[in-house]
C-alpha positions in Angstrom: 95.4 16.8 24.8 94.0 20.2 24.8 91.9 22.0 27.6 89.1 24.2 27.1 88.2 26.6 29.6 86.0 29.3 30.6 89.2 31.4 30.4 90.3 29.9 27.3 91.6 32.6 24.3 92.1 32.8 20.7 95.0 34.0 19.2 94.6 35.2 15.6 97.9 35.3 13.5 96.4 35.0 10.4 94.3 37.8 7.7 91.1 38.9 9.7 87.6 38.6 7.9 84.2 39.2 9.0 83.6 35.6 8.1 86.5 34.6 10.4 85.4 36.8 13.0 82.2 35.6 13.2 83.4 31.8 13.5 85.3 33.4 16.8 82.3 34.8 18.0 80.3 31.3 17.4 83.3 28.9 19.2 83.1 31.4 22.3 79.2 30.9 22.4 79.5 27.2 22.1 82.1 27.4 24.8 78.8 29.5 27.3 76.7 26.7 26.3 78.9 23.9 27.9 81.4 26.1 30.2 81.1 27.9 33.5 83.7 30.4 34.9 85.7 28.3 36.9 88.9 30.6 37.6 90.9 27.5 35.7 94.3 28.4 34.0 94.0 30.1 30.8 94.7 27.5 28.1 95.4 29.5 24.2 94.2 28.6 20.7 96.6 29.5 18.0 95.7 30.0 14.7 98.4 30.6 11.7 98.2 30.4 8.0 100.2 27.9 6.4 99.8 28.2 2.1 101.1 24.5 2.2 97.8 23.4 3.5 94.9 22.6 0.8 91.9 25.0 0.5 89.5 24.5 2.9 92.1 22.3 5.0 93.3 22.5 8.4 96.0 20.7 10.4 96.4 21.0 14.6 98.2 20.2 17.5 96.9 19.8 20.8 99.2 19.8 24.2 97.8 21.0 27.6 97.5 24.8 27.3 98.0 25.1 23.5 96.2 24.3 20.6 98.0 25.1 17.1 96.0 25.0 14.3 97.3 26.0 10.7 95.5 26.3 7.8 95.6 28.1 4.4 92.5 29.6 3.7 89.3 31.5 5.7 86.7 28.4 5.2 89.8 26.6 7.1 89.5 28.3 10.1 86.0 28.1 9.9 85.9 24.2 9.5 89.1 24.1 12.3 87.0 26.1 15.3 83.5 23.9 14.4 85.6 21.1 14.6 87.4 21.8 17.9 83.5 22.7 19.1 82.4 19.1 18.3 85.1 17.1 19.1 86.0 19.3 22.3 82.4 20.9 23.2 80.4 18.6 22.1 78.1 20.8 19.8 76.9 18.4 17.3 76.5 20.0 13.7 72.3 20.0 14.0 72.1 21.0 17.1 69.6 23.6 16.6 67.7 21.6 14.7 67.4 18.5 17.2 67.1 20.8 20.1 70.5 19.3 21.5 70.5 19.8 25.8 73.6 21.4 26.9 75.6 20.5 30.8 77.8 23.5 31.7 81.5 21.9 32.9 84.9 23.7 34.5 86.8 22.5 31.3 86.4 19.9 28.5 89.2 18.2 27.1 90.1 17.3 22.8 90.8 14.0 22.5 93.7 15.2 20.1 97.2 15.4 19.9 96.8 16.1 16.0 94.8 15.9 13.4 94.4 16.5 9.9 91.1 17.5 8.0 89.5 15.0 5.7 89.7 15.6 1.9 85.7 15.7 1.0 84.6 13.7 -1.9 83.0 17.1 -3.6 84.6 20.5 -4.3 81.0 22.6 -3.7 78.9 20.9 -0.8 76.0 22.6 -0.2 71.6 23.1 0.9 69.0 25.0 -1.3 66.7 26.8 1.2 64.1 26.2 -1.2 60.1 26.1 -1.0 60.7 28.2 2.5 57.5 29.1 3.3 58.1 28.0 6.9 61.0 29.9 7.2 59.1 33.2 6.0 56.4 33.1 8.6 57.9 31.5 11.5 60.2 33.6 13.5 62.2 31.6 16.1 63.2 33.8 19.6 61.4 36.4 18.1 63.7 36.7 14.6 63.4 37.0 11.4 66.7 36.2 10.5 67.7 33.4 13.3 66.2 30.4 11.2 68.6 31.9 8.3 71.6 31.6 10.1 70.9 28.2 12.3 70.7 26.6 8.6 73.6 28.3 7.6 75.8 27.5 10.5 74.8 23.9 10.0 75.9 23.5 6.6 79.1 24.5 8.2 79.3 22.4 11.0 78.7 19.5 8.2 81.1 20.5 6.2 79.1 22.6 3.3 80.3 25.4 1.7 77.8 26.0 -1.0 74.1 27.7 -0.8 70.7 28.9 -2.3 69.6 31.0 0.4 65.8 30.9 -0.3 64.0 31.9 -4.0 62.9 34.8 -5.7 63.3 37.6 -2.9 64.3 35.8 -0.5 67.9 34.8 -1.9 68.4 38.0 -2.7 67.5 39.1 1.1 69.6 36.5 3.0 72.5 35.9 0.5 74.6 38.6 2.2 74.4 37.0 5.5 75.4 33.3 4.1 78.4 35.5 1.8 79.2 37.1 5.6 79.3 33.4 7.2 81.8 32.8 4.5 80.2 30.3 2.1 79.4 30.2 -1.8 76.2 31.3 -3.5 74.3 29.9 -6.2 71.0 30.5 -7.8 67.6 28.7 -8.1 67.8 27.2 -11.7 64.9 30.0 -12.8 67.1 32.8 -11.4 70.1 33.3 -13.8 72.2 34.6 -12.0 70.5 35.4 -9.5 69.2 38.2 -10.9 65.6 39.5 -11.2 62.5 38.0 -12.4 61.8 40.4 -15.8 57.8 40.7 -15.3 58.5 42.4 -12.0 61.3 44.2 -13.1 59.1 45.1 -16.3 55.3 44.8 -15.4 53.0 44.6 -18.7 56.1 44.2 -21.4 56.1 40.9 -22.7 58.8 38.8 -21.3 60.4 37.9 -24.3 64.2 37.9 -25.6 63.7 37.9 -29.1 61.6 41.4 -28.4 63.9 42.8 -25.0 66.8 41.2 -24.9 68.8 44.4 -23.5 66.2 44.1 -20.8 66.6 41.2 -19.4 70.9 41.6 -19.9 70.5 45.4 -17.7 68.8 42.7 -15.1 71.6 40.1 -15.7 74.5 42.9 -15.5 72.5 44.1 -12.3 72.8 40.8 -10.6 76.2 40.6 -10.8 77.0 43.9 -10.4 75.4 43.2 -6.9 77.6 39.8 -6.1 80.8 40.3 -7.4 82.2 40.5 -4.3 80.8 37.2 -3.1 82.1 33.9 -3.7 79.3 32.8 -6.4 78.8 29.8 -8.6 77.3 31.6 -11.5 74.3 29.8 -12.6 73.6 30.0 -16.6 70.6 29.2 -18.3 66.9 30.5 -19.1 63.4 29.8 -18.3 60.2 31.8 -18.2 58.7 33.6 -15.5 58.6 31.6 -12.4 59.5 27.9 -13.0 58.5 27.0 -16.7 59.6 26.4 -19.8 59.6 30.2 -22.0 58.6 28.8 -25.2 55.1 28.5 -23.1 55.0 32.3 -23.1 56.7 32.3 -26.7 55.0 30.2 -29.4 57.6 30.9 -31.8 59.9 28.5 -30.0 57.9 25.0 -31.3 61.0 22.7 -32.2 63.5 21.2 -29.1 66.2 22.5 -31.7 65.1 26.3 -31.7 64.7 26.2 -28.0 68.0 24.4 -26.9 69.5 27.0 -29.7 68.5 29.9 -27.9 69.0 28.5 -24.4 72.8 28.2 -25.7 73.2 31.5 -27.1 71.9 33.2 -23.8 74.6 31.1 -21.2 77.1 32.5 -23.8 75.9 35.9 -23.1 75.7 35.4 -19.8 79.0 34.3 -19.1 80.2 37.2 -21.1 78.9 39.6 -18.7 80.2 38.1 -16.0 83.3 37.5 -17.2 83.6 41.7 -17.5 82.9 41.8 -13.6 84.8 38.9 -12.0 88.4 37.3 -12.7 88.0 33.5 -13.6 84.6 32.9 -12.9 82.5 29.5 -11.7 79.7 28.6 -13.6 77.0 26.1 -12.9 74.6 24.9 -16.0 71.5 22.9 -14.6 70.4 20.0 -16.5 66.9 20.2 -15.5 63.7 19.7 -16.8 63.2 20.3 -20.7 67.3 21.1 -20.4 67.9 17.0 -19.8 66.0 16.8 -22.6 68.3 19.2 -24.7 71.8 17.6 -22.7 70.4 14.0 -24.0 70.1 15.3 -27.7 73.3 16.8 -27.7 71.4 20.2 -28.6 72.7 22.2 -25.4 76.0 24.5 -26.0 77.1 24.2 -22.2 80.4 27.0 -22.0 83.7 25.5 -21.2 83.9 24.4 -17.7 80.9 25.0 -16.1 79.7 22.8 -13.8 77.0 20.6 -15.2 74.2 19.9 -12.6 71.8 16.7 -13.0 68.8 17.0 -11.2 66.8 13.8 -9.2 63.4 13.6 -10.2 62.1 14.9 -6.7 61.5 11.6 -4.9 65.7 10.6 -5.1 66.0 9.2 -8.3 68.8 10.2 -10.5 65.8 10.7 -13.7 63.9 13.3 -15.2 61.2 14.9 -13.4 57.9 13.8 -13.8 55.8 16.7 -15.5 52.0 15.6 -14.5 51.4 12.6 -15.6 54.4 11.9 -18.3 56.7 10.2 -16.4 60.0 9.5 -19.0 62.9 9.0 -17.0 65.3 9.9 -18.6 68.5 9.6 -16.8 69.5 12.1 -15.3 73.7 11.7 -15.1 76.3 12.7 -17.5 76.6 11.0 -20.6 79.7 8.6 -21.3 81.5 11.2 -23.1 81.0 14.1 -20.1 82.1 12.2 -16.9 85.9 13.7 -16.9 83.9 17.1 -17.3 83.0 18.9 -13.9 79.4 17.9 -12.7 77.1 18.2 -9.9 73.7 17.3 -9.0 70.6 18.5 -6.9 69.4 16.0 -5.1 65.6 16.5 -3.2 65.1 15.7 0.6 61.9 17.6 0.0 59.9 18.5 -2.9 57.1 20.8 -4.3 55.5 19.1 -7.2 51.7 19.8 -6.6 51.1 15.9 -6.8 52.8 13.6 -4.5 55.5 15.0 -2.7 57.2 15.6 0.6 57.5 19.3 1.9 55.9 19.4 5.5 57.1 15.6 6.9 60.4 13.2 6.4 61.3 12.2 2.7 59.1 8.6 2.7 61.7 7.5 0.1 64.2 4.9 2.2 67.6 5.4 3.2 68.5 2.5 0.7 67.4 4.1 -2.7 69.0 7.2 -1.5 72.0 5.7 -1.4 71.6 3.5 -4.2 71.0 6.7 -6.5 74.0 8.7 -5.1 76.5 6.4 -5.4 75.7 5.6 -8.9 75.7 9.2 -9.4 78.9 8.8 -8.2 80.5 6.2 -10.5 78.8 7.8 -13.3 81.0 10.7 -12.7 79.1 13.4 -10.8 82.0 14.2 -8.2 82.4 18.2 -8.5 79.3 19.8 -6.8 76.2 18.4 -4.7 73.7 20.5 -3.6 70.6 19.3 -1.1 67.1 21.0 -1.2 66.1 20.9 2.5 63.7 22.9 2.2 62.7 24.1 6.1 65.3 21.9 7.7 63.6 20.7 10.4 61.5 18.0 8.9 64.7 16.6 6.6 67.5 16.0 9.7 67.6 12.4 8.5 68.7 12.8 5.3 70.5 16.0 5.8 72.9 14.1 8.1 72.8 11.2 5.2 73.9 13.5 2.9 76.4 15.2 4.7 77.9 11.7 4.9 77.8 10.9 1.3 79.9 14.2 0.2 82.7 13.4 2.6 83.0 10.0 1.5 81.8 9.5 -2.3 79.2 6.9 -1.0 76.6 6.1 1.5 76.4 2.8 3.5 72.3 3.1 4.2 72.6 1.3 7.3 75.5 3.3 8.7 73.9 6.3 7.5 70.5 5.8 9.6 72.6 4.2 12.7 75.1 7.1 13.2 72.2 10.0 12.9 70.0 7.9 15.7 73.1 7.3 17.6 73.9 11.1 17.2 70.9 12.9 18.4 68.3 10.9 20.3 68.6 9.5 23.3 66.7 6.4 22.0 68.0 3.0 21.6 69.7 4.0 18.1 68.5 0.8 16.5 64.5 1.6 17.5 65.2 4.6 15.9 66.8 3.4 13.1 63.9 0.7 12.6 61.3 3.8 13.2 62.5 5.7 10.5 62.8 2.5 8.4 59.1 1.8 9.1 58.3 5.6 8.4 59.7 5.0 4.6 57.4 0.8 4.8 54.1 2.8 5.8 54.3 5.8 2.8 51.6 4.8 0.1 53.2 3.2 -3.2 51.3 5.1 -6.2 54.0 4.1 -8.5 55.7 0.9 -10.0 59.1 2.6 -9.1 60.9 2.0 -5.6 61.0 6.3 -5.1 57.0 6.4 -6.5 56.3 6.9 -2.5 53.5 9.6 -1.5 54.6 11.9 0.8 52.2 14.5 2.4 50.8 16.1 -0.4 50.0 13.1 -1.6 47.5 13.2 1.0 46.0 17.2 0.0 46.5 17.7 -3.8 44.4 14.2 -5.2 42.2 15.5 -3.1 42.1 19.1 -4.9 42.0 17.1 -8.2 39.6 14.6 -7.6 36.8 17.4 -5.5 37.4 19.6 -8.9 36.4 16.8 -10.8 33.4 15.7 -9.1 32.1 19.3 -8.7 32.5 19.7 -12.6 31.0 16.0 -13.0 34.2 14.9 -15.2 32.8 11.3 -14.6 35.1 10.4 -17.2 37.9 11.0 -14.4 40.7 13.8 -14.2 43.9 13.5 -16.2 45.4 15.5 -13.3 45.0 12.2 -10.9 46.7 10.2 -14.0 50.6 10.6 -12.6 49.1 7.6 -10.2 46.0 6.6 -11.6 44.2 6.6 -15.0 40.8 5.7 -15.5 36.7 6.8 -14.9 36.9 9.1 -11.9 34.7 5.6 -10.1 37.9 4.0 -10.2 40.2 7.0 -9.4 38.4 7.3 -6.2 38.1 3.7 -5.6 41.7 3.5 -6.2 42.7 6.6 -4.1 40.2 5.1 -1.4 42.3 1.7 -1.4 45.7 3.2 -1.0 44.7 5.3 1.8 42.7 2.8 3.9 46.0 0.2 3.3 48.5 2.8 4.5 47.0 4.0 7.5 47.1 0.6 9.6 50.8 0.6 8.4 51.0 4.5 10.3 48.9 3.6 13.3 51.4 0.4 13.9 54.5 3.2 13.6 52.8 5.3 16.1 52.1 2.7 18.6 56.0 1.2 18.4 57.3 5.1 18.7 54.9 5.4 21.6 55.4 1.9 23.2 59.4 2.9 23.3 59.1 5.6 26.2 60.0 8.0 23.0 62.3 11.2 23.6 60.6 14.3 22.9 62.7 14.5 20.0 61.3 11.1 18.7 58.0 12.5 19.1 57.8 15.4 17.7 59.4 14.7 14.8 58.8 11.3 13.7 56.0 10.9 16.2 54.2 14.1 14.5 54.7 12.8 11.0 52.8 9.7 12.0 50.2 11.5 13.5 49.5 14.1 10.6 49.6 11.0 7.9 47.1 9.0 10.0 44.8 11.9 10.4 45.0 12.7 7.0 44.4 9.3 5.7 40.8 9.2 8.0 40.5 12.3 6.0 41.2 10.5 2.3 38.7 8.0 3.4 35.8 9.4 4.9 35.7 12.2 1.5 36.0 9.0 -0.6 33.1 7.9 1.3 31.7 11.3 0.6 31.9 10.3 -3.3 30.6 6.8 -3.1 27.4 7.9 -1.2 26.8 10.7 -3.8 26.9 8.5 -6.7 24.2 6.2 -4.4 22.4 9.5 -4.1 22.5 9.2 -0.6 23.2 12.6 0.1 22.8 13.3 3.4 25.4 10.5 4.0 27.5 12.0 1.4 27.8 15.4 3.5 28.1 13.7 7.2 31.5 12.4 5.3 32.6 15.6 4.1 32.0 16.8 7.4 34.5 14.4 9.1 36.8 15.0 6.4 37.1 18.3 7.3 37.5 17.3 11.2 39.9 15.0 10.1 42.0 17.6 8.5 41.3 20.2 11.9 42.7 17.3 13.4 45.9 17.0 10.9 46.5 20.6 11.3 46.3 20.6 15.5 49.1 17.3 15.0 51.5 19.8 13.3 50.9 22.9 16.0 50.3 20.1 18.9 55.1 20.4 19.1 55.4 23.8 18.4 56.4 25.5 21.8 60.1 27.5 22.7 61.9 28.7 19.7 59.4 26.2 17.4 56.2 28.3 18.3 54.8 28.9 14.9 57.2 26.6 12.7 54.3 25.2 10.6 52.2 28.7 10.9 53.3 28.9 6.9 52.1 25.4 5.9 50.8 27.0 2.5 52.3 24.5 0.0 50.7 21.1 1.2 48.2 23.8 3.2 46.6 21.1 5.7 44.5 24.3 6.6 43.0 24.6 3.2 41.8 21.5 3.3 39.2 22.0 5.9 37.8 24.8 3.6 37.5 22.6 0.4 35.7 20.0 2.5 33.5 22.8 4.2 32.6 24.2 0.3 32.4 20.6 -0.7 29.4 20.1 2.4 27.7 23.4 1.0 27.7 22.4 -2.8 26.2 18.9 -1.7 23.8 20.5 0.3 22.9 22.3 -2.4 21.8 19.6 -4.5 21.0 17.5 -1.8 18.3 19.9 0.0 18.0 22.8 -2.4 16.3 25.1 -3.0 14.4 25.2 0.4 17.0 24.2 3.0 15.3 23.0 6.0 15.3 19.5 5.1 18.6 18.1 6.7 17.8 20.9 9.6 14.9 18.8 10.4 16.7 15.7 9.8 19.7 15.9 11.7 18.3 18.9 15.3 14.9 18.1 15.8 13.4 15.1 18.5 11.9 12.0 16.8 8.6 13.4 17.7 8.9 16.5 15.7 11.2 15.4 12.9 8.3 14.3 10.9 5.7 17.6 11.3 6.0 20.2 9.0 3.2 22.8 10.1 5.8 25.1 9.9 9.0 24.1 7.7 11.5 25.6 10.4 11.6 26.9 14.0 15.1 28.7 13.9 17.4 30.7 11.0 19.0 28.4 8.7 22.9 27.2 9.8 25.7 27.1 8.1 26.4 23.7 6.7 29.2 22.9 8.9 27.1 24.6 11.8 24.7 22.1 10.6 26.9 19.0 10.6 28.1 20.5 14.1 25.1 19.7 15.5 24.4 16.1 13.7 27.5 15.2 15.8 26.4 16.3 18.9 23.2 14.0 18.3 24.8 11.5 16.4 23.0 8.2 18.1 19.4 9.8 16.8 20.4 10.8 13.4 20.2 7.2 11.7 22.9 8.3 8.9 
């Protein structure tokens, strides 16, 4: 077995990359976070290309002073060193993420006399950085680039080799520095090759390929122009500006057959142009949205050998996405006829969907349908590429590690899966944790008759938006937008809404209390612990705006803005549980919250306490003054209407609280 030392060396007989270079540099800064100079014997790493060896594959040998490791390829090396670091360091492959303690030592010892790497069940492993509003505002030590690389180096350490570094300008920012670290690139499925968005390329032209073609293939022959020198999955396809279907832009495009006909014709054009910039290309086709629809009906022209990749529907399941309230699911795994062809998914550990999703907290989807739906994606032949939105990392270490698990092995046992990540990075009794996160998935509100219909936190913000637009424009009728969940007079939306909410948050209270009651770790409590937190203030703040409703339709209207009011303290509330952690290198992580935007939410409840005041006191407004500051005694006389300037309405609710046992409401 092999020593490691302070005075410990690499020996590099093999072609030198930056990639490889950098993997150096990363081994010798694991070995200063767990070694101290202790004049020991210098003990050598060897490293040696062998062509023998499978791509990506390492083999070594361990004896006292000498480690020989042999391997065919850069990403080998890469694996090799991260794996000496975890078996021999210790440095487990989240580590940044779960704030891992380091204990300096003389020397640690690998267990190993040799080993062989392990064949992974996928070809392209990889993370789509996706929805990373956290990661633009926050900046960790100081950086703007650290959060970038920590995610990067942890797809490595789990094995990945495959990324979407960010959307829109931000791929295009920080895919050099994943391309530097050595691992694959791909594109959001609305960025063909990664190129350009044509209404910013081409402000005021209409962003059509009927009328511009020649524009928007300068932009595609730009894009790879740019990457050719990167190792790049090549993703084909077309959509409109920003995520959407182009035929909404482009009336002309009314039948699934003209659409799917021109989708077609562009991937061929696509892959023509790269094909004149890079030797024997990899494609990637994503059978998403309207596309599943196309793949289903046997419209789509997918060119030989790309990759087909099935989406999940956002909340784990292998079916179409929900688009508002139609809800087809449609499966979303090769037909009978493809599953010898190369295919891949995208699978969601968080989601942006403006209804229902996770972004800012844990998937509440359980361990079990996640690895119910991968390993029938699986048997149904997806077995070529897997790639995981994680979003902002931090929130989705649960599943990440889950994952990780599944593309090494070609299945996931969800009890395993949930053991080994508790086991792995809190210092909890594994199986408390294992039970929390369990109870975390048991709490989530079930707006849907499907096992994955589970509201995550913006389940608890965007009904909200919906239903306060509704009642503002008096759509008594009720909001189609609420109808993915619930369809009926907007009495019964809110009753409805009202019902879920006031069931879950007992169920989130009870978490909390077990997580406290078990002496959590600080990792414990600031991630699962927070989530609970946020949901159970954000559930007081469902309730009491629901209460808002109900004592408006009783006209009780002074009621009816005391409830907004706490509504909007509830959501203050929510928004101090996410910032309540943040300290260190976390200082700011939630500063970008502007997709589930707890922050927001205080505002709409503040404009909601100002347009009920408006028809609750109007036009006058020193009704609820009188009401809710002045003394029993003067409440009543009305010589003058008002002694002081009129408030602000929550200034005004601000001071009903501080008087609260004379108000009566």
């Amino acid at each position: 077995m092999f020593e490691i030392n302070s005075s410990t060396r690499i020996i590099l007989s093999f072609p030198e990359t930056e990639a490889i270079m950098e993997a150096i540099e990363r081994f010798r800064r694991d070995m200063s976070f767990t070694l101290f100079s202790s004049g020991r014997k210098e003990t050598v790493i060897c490293i040696t290309e062998d062509r023998t060896i499978e791509a990506e594959g390492w083999e070594m040998d361990g004896a006292a002073a000498t480690l020989m490791i042999r391997t065919s390829d850069e990403l080998g090396v890469i694996y090799a060193l991260a794996e000496v670091s975890r078996l021999g360091l210790g440095i487990k492959p989240l580590w940044y993420w779960c704030d891992q303690d380091f204990v300096k030592e003389a020397y640690r010892i690998l267990p190993i006399t040799h080993a062989e790497s392990q064949r992974q069940a996928f070809r392209y492993r990889g993370w789509f950085i996706n929805d990373e509003v956290l990661f633009l505002h926050w900046r960790p030590n100081g950086s703007e680039t650290e959060q970038w690389e920590m995610a990067f180096e942890a797809l490595i350490r789990l094995g990945g080799n495959l990324v979407i570094p960010g959307t829109d300008r931000s791929s295009r920012k920080f895919a050099p520095i994943a391309s530097r670290m050595g691992l694959w690139i791909t594109h959001h499925h609305a960025e063909p090759l990664g190129a350009e968005m044509f209404s910013r390329a081409f402000p005021g032209i209409e962003p059509s390929y009927d009328s511009h073609a020649e524009l928007y293939e300068k932009l595609w022959e730009e894009a790879v122009d740019r990457q050719k020198e990167m190792k790049v999955i090549w993703t084909l396809g077309f959509r409109g500006q920003g995520d959407k279907a182009f035929w909404k832009d482009d009336p002309r495009y009314d039948t699934d057959e003209k659409r799917a006909a021109l989708i077609s014709s562009i991937m061929a054009k696509q892959a023509e142009i790269v094909r004149r910039y890079v030797p024997s290309p990899v494609f990637g086709c994503n059978i998403y949205s309207e596309a599943a629809l196309y793949y289903r009906k046997g419209l789509l022209d997918i060119p030989e050998g790309a990759i087909r990749i099935f989406a999940d529907n956002g909340y784990g399941a292998m079916v179409s996405r929900r688009e508002w309230d139609s809800d087809p699911r449609i499966p979303a795994l090769p037909k009978e006829e493809d599953r010898e062809q190369p295919n891949g998914m995208y699978y969601h550990a968080s989601f942006y969907d403006l209804q229902a999703a996770n972004h800012i907290t844990a998937t509440p989807v359980s361990m079990e349908t996640i690895a119910s739906e991968l390993d029938n994606a699986y048997i149904h032949g997806i077995r070529t590429a897997i790639i995981l939105n994680v979003s902002n990392v931090r929130p989705h270490i649960a599943a990440i590690h889950a994952v990780s698990m599944f593309w090494q092995n070609g299945n996931l046992d969800h009890d395993e899966a949930l053991r080994q990540f508790a086991t792995r990075y809190f210092s909890d009794d594994p199986e408390r944790v294992a039970s929390f996160y369990k109870a975390y998935s048991d709490a989530a509100i079930q707006y849907g008759r499907y096992s994955d219909s589970r509201g995550g936190d913006q389940y608890l913000t965007y009904p909200v938006r919906m239903l306060t637009a509704a009642w503002m424009r008096s759509e008594w009728e009720g909001t189609h937008e609420y109808g993915f969940a619930f369809s009926s007079t907007l009495d019964d939306q809110m009753a409805h809404y009202r019902e879920e909410a006031g069931a879950a948050l007992p169920r989130y209270e009870a978490l909390l209390d077990g997580i406290i009651s078990s002496s959590p770790s600080k990792l414990l409590m600031d991630t699962l612990g927070t989530y609970a937190r946020w949901y159970i203030e954000a559930c007081e703040a469902v309730l009491e705006f629901t209460d808002s409703y109900i004592s408006f339709r009783s006209g009780r209207m002074a009621e009816a803005f005391i409830h907004a009011g706490k509504a909007a303290d509830c959501y203050a509330a929510a928004t101090d549980v996410l910032r309540s952690w943040e300290a260190g290198k976390w200082k700011g992580f939630y500063s970008g919250d502007a997709l589930t935007d707890t922050a927001s939410m205080i505002r709409l409840m503040k404009a909601l306490m100002d347009w009920i005041r408006i028809l609750g006191e109007g036009p006058y407004f020193y009704q609820w003054h009188r009401l809710f500051t002045y003394s029993d005694e003067d409440r009543d006389v009305t010589l003058i209407t008002n002694y002081e300037p009129r408030m602000s309405s929550y200034e005004l609710y601000s001071r009903w609280k501080e008087r609260e046992d004379r108000t009566g409401v």
